[in-house]
N, C-alpha and C positions, 0 to 999 in steps of 0.2 A: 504493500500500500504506500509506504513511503517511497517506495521508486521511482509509482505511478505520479505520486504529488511532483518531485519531482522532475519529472521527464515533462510533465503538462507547463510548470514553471518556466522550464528550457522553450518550449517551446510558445508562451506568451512573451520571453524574452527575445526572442527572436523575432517574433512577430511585429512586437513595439518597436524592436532595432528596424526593421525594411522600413518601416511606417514612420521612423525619424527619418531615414536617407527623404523618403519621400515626401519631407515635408508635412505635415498635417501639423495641426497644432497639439503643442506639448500636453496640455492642462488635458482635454479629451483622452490622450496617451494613457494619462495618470490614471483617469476615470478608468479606463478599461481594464487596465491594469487590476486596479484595485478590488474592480468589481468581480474580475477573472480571479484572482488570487483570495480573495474572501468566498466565493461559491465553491471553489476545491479546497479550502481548509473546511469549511465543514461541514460540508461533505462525508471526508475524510471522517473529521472529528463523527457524525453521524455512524458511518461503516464501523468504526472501532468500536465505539460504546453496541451496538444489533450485534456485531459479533462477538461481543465479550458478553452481553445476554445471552443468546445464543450457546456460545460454551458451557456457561454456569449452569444456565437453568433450562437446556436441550432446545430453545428455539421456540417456545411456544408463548413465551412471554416479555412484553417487552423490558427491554433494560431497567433496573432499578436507579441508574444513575440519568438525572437528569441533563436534557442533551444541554448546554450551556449556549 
């Protein structure tokens, strides 16, 4: 999971990189960015806690810990 977070990073990094050569405006960059990078953290955070229910207590129930 943590691969995945990162290899998605690598690749909004790269993507805001062409999109600087190209011009666009910075501030919108940042927006994207931010917004991209905040829906795969948790996400992420989401995946960990279902599958750490899941482990504990066989999957029928959801997680005891609240998702943050």
């Amino acid at each position: 999971m943590l691969i995945y977070a990162i290899a998605v990073l690598l690749v909004l990094n790269v993507l805001t990189h062409d999109a600087v050569v190209e011009q666009k405006s910075r501030l919108s960059l940042i927006r994207y960015w931010f917004i991209g990078s905040s829906i795969l953290l948790s996400g992420c955070v989401r995946r960990v806690n279902i599958g750490y229910g899941e482990a504990r207590y066989g999957g029928n129930r959801r997680s005891p810990m609240p998702l943050g």
